[in-house]
PAVEXSE-412233 format. One record per residue: residue in one letter; x, y, z of N, C-alpha, C, O in turn. Coordinates in steps of 0.02 Angstrom, whole numbers, padded with zeros to 5 digits, always signed. Example, Ala and Ser with C-alpha at 12.3 -4.5 7.8 and 13.67 -1.06 7.14 Angstrom:
a+00660-00284+00390+00615-00225+00390+00660-00165+00390+00712-00166+00423s+00642-00112+00354+00684-00053+00357+00645+00002+00394+00670+00057+00402
//
This chain:
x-03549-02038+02705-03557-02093+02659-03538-02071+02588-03502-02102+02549x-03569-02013+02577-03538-01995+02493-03476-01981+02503-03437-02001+02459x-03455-01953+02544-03352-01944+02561-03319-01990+02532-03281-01989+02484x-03347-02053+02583-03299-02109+02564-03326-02137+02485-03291-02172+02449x-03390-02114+02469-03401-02147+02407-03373-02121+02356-03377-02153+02304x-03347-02073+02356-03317-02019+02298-03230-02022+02302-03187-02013+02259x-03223-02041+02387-03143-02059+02411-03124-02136+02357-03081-02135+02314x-03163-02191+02372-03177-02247+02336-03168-02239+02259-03115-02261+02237x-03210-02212+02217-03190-02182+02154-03157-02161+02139-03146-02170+02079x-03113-02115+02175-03070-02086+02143-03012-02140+02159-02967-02142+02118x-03010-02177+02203-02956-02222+02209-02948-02274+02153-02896-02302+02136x-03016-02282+02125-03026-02352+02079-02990-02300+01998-02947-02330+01966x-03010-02235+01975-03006-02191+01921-02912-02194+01930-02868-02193+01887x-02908-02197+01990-02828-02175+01977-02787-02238+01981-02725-02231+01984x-02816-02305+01982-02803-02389+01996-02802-02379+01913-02748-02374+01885x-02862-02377+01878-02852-02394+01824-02833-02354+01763-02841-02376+01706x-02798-02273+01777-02761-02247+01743-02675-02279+01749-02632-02281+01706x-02674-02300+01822-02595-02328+01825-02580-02411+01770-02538-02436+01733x-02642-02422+01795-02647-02511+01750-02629-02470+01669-02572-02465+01648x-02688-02444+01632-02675-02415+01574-02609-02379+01536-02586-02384+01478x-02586-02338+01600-02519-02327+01566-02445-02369+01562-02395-02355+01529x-02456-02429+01610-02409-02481+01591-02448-02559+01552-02455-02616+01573x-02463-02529+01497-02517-02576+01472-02452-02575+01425-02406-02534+01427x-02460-02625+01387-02415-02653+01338-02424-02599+01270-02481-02586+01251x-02375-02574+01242-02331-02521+01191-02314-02543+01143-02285-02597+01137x-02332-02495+01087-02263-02513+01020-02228-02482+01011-02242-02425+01028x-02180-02488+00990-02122-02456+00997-02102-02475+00898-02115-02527+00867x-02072-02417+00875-02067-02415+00767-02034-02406+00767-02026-02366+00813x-01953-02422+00723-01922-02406+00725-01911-02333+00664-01936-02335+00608x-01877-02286+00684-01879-02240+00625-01793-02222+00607-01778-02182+00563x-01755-02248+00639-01684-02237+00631-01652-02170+00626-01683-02127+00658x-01597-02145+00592-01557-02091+00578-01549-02030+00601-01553-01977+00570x-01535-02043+00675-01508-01981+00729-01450-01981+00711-01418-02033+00713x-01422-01923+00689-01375-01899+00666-01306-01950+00705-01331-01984+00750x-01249-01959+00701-01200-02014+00736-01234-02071+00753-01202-02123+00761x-01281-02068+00758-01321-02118+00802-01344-02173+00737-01341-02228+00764x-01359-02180+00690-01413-02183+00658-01442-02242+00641-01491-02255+00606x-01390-02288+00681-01415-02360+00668-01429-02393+00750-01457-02448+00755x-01413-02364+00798-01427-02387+00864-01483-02384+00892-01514-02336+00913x-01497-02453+00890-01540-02479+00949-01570-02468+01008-01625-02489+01026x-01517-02422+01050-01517-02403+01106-01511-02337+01110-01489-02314+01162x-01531-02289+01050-01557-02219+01063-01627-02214+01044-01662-02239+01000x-01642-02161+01107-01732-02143+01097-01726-02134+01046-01741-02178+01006x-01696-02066+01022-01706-02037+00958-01729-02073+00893-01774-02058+00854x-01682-02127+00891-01725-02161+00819-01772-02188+00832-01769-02239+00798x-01839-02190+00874-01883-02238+00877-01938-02195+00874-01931-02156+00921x-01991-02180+00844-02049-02152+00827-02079-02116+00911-02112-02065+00925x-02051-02165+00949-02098-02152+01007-02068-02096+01058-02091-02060+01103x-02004-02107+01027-01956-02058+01066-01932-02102+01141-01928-02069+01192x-01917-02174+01144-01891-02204+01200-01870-02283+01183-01908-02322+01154x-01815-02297+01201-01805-02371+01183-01861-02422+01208-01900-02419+01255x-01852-02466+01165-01904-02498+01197-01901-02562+01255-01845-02574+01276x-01935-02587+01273-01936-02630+01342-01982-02680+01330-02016-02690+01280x-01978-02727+01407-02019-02776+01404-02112-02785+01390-02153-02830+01386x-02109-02712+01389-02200-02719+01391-02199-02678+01316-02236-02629+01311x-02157-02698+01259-02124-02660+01194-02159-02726+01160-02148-02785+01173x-02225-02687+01092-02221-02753+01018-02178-02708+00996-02187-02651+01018x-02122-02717+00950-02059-02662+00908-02084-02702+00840-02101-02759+00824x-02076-02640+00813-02100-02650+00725-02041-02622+00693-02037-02561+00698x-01996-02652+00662-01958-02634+00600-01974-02645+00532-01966-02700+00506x-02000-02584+00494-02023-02556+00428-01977-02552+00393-01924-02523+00404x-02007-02602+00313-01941-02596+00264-01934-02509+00249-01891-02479+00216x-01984-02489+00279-01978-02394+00231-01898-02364+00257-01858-02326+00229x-01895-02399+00323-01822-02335+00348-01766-02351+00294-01745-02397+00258x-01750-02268+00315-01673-02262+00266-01625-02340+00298-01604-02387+00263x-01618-02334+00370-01572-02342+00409-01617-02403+00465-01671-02402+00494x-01569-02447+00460-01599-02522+00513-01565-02527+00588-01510-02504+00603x-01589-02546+00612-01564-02549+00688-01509-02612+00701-01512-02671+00682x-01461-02580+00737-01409-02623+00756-01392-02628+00826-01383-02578+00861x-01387-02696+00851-01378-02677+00913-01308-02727+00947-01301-02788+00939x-01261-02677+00987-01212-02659+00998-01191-02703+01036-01140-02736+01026x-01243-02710+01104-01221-02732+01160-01278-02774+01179-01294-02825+01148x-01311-02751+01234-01375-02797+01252-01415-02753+01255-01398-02701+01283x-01488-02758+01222-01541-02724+01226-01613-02751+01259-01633-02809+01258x-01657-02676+01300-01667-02724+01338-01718-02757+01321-01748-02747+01268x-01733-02801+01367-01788-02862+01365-01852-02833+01328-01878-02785+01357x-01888-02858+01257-01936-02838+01227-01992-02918+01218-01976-02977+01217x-02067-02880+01212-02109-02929+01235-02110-02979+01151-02109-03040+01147x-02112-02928+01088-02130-02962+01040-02076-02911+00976-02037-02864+00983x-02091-02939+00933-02041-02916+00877-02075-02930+00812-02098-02987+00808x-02085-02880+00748-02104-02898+00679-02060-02846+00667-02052-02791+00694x-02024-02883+00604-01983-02857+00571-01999-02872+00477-01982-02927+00453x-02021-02835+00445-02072-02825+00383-02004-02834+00324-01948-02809+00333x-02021-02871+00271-01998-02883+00218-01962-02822+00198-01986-02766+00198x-01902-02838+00181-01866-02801+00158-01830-02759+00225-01790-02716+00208x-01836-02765+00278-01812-02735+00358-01765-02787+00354-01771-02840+00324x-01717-02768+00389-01674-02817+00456-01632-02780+00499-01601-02727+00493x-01639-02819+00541-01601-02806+00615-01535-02856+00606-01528-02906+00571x-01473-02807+00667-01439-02842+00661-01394-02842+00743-01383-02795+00782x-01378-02904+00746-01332-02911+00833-01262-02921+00813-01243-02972+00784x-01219-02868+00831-01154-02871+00834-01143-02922+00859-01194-02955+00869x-01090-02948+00878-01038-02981+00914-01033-02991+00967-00977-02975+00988x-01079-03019+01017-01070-03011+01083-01127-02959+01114-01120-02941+01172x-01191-02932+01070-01238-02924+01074-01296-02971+01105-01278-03030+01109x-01365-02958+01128-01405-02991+01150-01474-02963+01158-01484-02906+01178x-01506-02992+01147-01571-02984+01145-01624-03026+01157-01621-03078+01123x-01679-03022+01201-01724-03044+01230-01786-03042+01205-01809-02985+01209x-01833-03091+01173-01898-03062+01139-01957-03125+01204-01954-03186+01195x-01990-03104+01245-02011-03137+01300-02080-03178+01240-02099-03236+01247x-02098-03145+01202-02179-03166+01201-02239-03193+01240-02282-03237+01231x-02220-03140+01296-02279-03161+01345-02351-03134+01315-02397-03173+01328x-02362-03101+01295-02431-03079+01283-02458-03121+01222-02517-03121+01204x-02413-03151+01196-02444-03195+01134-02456-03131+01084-02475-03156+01032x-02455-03087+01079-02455-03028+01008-02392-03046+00955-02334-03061+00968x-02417-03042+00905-02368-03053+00840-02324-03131+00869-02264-03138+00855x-02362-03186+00909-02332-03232+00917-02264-03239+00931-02227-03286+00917x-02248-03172+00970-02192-03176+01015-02142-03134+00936-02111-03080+00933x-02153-03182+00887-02105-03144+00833-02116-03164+00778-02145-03218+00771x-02096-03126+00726-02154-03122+00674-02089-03101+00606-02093-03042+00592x-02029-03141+00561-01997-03112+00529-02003-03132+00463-01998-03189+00440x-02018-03065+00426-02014-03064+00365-01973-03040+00323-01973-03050+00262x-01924-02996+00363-01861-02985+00340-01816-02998+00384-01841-03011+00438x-01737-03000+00384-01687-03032+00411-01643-03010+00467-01611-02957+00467x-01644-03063+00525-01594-03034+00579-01533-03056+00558-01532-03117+00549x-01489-03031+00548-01417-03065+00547-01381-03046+00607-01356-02992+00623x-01384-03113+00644-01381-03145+00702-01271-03166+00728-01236-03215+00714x-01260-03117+00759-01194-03126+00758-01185-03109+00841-01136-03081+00865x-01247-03134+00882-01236-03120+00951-01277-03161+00985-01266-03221+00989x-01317-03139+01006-01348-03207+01044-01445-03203+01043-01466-03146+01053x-01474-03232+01036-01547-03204+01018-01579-03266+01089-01558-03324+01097x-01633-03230+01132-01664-03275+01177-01720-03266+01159-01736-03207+01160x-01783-03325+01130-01858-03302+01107-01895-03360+01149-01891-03420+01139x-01927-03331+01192-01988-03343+01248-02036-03384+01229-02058-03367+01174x-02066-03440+01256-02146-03446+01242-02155-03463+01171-02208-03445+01145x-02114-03493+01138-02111-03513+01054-02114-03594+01048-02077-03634+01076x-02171-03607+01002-02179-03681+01001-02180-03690+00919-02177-03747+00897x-02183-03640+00877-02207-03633+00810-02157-03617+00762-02157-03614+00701x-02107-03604+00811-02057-03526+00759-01993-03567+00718-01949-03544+00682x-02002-03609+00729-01912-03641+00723-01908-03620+00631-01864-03584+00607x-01963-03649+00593-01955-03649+00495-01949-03567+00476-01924-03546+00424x-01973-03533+00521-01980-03458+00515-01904-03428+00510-01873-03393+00469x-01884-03473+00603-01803-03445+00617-01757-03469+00553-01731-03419+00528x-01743-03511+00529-01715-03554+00481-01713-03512+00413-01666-03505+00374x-01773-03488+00407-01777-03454+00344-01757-03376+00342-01746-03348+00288x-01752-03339+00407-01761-03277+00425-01678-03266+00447-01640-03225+00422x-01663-03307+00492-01603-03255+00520-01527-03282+00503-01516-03342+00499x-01495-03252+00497-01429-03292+00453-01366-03244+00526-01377-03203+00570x-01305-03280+00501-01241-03269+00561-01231-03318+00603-01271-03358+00628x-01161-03309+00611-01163-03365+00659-01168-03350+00724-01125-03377+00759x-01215-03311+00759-01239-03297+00822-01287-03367+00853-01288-03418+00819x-01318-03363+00908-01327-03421+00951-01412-03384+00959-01422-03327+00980x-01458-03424+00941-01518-03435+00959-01529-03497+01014-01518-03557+01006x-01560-03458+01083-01610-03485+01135-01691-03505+01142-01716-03460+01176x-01730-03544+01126-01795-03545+01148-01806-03581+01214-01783-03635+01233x-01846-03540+01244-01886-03560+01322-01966-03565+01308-02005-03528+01278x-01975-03625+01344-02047-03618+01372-02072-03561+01413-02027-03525+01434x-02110-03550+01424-02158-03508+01462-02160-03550+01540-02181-03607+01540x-02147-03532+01575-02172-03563+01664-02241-03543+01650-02268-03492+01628x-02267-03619+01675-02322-03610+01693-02344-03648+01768-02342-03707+01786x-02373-03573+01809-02374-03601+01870-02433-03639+01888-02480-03625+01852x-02447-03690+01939-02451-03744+01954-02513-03710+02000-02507-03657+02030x-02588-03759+01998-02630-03719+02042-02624-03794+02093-02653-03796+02148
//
C-alpha cells in the first residue's frame, strides 16, 4: 500500500513539474548579436537565450541599442508589449502571429511602433482597433480573429 502510495506521488510531482515547465514564458528582447543584430529569429538576441513561441508574452524595451526585425515568418507568439520609444518591424512578406489566448497584456499592448510592411494576425481582440491605428504604420495587412469558442 505505501508502494503504490509513494508510486502515486511521485507520478502526480512529475505531472506537475511537466505542466509548470510548459507554463506560459517571457521572452525580452535584448538585440545585437554580432551580424545578427536586428533578427527576430536568433536566440541570441533575446534575454532568454531562445526565440520565442506560442506560450511567449515578448516584451520590446525602448532601452535596446537595436529593435527586432522580422524577415520572414516568426513563430506564433501568445501576447506582445512593445514600450514607448521600441518598435518592431515586418519586412515585406513577413508575418507574424500574436494568438492572445491567455488574455495577458490583452493579447497586445503598443506603445511604441510596428511598422507593418508584412502581414500582422492578432487573436482574441475586441478592444485593439484605436490602439492599432495609432501604433502601427506601413502598408502591411492587419488580420483580427475571434477566439473559437467551443460549444457545451
Amino acid at each position: 500500500m505505501k508502494n503504490a502510495m509513494s508510486i502515486t506521488a511521485t507520478m502526480m510531482l512529475l505531472i506537475s513539474v511537466s505542466m509548470s515547465l510548459s507554463a506560459q514564458t517571457t521572452a525580452t528582447w535584448k538585440g545585437g548579436k554580432p551580424g545578427r543584430a536586428n533578427d527576430w529569429n536568433c536566440a541570441a538576441n533575446w534575454k532568454e537565450g531562445r526565440v520565442p513561441d506560442d506560450l511567449s508574452q515578448v516584451f520590446i524595451p525602448a532601452r535596446s541599442k537595436y529593435f527586432p526585425v522580422i524577415n520572414n515568418t516568426a513563430d506564433t507568439i501568445d501576447a506582445l508589449l512593445i514600450e514607448g520609444g521600441a518598435t518592431l518591424t515586418l519586412a515585406t512578406g513577413a508575418h507574424l502571429v500574436v494568438l492572445g489566448e491567455t488574455g495577458r497584456l490583452d493579447g497586445i499592448q503598443l506603445f511604441g511602433k510596428i511598422q507593418n510592411n508584412g502581414m500582422i494576425e492578432i487573436g482574441n481582440q475586441d478592444k485593439i482597433a484605436k490602439t492599432l491605428a495609432q501604433h502601427i504604420e506601413g502598408n502591411g495587412i492587419i488580420t483580427m480573429t475571434e477566439k473559437s469558442i467551443a460549444k457545451k
